[in-house]
N, C-alpha and C positions, 0 to 999 in steps of 0.2 A: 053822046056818051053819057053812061049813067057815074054821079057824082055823089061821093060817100065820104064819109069821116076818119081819119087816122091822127091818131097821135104818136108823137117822137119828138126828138130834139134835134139842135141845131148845136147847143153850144155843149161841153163838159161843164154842167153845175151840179152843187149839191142839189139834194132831195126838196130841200126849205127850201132855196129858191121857184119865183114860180111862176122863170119861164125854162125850169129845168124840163118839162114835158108838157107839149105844148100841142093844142087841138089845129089843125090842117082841115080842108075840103079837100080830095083829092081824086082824081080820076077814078072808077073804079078798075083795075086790072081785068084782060083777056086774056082765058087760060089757053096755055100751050098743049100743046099729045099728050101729054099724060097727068096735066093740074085737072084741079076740081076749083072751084069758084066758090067759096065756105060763106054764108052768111054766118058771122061768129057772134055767138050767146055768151060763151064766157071765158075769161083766161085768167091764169094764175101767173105769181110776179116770183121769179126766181133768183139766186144768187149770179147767175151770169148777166142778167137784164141789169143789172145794178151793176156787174163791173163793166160791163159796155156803158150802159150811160156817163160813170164818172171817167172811163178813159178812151174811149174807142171814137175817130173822129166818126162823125155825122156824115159825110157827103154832101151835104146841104142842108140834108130833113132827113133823118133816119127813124123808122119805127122799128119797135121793139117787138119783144113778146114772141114766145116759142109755144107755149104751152096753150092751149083751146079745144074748143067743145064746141060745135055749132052744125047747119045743115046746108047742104050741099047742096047749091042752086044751077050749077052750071057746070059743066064737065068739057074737057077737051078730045078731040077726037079719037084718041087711041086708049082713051080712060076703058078700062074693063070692068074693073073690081066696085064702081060705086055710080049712082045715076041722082039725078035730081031727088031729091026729097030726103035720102039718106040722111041718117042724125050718124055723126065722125066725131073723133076725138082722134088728135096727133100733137106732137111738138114741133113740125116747121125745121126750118134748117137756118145756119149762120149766114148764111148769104143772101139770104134773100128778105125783102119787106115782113114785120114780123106779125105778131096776131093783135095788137096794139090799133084793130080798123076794123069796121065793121064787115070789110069784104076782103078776103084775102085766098090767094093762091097757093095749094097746097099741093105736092107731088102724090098722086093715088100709092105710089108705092112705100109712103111712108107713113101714111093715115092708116086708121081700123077703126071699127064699128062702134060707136059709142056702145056701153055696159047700160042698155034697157032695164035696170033698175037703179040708174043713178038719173038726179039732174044735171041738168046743162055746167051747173056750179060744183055739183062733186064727180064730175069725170074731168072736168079740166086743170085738176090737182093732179091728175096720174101720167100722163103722155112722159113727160120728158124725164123724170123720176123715176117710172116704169121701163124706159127704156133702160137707161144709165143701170139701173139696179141686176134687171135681165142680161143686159150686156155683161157686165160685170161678173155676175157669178156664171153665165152657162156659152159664154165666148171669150173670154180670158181665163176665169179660172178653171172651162171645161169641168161642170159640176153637173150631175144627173141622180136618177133619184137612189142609183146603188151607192153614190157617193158615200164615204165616213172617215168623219172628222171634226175639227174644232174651226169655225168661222169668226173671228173678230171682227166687230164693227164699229170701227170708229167714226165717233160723229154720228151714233145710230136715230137720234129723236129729228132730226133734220128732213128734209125731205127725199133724199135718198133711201136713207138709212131706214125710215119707215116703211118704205116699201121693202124693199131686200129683207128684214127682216118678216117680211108676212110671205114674201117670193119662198125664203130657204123653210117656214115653217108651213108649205103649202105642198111641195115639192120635192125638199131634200129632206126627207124622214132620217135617214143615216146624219145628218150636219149638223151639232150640237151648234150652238152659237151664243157669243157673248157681247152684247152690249154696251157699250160707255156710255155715262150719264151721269151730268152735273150734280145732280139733287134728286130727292124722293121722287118730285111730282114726274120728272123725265125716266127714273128708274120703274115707276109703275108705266108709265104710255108703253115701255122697248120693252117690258114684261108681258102688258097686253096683246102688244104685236106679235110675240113668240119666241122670246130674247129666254133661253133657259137659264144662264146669269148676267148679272150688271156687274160691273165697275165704275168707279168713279175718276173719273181723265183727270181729275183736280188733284186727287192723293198721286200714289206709289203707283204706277199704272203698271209696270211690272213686277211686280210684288203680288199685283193683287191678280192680276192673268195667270201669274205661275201658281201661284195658291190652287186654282184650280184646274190649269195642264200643266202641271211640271215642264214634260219636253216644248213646250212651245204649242203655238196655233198653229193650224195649217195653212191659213189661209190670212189673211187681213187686207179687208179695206180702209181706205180713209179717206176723206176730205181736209185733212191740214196735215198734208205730211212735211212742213217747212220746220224745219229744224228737229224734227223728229227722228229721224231715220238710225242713229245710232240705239237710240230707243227701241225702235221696233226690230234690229238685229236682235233685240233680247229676249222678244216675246215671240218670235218666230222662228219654229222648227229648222234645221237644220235641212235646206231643199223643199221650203215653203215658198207662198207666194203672195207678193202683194198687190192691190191694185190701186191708184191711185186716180182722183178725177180734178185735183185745184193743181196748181202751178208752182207748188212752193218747194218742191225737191228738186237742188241741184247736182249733188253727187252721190250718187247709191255705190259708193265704194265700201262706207261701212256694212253692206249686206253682201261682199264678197265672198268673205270666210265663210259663210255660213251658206253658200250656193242657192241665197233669199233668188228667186225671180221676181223683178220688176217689169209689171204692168202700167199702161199708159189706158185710162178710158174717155172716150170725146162719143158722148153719141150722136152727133154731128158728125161725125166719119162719114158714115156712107149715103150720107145725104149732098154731103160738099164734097166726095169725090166720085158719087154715082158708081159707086162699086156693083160688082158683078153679083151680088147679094143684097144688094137696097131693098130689093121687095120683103127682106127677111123682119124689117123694122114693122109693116104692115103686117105681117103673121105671128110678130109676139104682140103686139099693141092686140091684136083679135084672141088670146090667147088668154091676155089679161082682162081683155071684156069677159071673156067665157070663167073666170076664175073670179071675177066682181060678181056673176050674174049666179053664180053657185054659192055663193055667200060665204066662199075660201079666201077673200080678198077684199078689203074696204077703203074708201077715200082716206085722206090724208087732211082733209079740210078741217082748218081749226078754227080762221077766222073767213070772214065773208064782208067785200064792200060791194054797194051799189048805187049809181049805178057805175058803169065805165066811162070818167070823163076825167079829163088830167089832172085834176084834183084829188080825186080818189086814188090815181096810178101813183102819184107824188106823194101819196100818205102809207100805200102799201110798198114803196120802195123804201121809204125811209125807214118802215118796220125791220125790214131783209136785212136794212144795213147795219143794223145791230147786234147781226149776227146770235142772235135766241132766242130767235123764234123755232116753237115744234111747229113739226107739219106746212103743212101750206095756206097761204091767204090766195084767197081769189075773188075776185071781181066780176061781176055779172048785170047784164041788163044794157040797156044804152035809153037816155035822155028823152030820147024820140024816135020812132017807126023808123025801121028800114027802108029805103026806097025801095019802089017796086023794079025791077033788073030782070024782069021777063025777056028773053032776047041779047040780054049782058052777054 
């Protein structure tokens, strides 16, 4: 058996601790029908990797990591879409061993082609942000490009929010869109992206929405809808909709009156229930290569550690958890040569 590197945890610790993520030898994995066998070059550290570490038990040794960039060594037998040598980019799924190793098992139906003009380190900022973003506006809110209307984005300099914002100004020419941003320097990034106004989530956040749509948004995303929700009946149109991707909305009773629909977004959905449409995650992931490679779409990478060793992963989770960082940090390289997995 060929033996390879993964890092994860065992216990719930803080970040500063440090054996909060911790370096393992571990078997290398053999792919099933439809896995590809990924030597991974780089991965990026998200808001879910960080609340799985501080609460999600371990199983013994859990690795992390959704998000990766790397090339394809190995394929299993009913694999179609991708062969040895391919350069991928995907986000992985919840259930399974994460991209936190240098060999990891990936379903063909839920990887795409890395975007041939990024490297290894600015396509593995886009998988799992791309997804959620895509998912978001054009399988919950059903948005195309005759769409028109007014799109709020809350939480838009984050890493969702950057993407969606370059998705609706690439694709929905009719979807006006508005921004939230703490400060100047976040109100220029969600500007650059394609943000036609900002607001500030810190002031009058409907005060300053209606300022510029009277009747409400049509549409609103967020990542902190916990305690918000009477709020955003204010700012959304009368049979608008919302969608939502963290955990913090208990009751959407206050969006009754106003017939708000409520969305739920996990792009882990059709990875962890193998839906009858999984392969659909492979043809937007291809979708947004072809939208990176046209220069209609750009990474998301602010910061960059190297190389990948639990130390580094221990100093990029601890950044996430501060919740202010824009864009994405990612991580790239490893210590020492890959084994050779000829036959893996």
């Amino acid at each position: 058996m060929i033996s390879t590197t993964a890092i994860g945890y065992h216990d719930n610790l803080p970040a500063s601790a440090e054996d909060s993520l911790i370096e393992r030898t571990v078997e290398a994995p053999a792919p099933g029908p439809h896995d590809l066998l990924v030597e991974v070059a780089a991965v990026s550290v998200n808001p879910v990797d960080v609340k799985l570490r501080a609460g999600a038990p371990s199983g013994g040794f859990r690795v992390l990591g959704f998000d990766a960039a790397g090339v394809v060594r190995a394929v299993g037998e009913q694999v179609t879409l991708f062969q040895p040598g391919d350069e991928v980019f995907y986000a992985g799924s919840i259930d399974r061993p994460g991209s936190n190793q240098r060999l990891q098992l990936a379903d063909e139906r839920i990887v795409g082609r890395k975007p041939a003009r990024l490297t290894f380190a600015d396509a593995a900022a886009l998988p799992l942000t791309a997804i959620t973003a895509w998912e978001t506006l054009f399988d919950r809110f059903n948005l195309d490009a005759q769409s028109t209307g007014t799109l709020l984005v809350v939480g838009a300099t984050g890493g969702v929010g950057s993407i969606m914002l370059q998705l609706a100004e690439a694709l929905l020419p009719g979807v006006r869109v508005i921004a939230t941003a703490s400060d100047a320097e976040r109100a220029g990034w969600a500007t650059a992206l394609g943000a036609e106004f900002t607001v500030n989530h810190r002031h009058d956040l409907a005060a300053e929405v209606l300022a510029i749509v009277p009747q409400g948004v049509d549409w609103l995303f967020t990542a902190h809808s916990e305690g918000q929700l009477p709020l955003y009946a204010q700012i959304v149109r009368p049979g608008g909709q919302i969608t939502a991707i963290d955990d913090g909305a208990r009751d959407v009773a206050p969006l009754k009156e106003r017939s708000i629909t409520w969305h739920w977004e996990l792009m882990f959905t059709r990875p962890l229930f193998h839906t009858r449409d999984m392969i659909e995650q492979h043809r937007l992931l291809d979708r947004v290569a072809d939208l990176v490679d046209e220069g209609r779409l750009r990474t998301t990478v602010t910061r960059t550690l190297s190389p990948i060793t639990a130390k580094t992963l221990r100093e990029a989770h601890a950044l996430v958890e501060t919740g202010g960082t824009v864009g994405k940090i990612v991580l790239h390289g490893w210590p020492s040569p890959t084994p050779d997995i000829a036959g893996a």
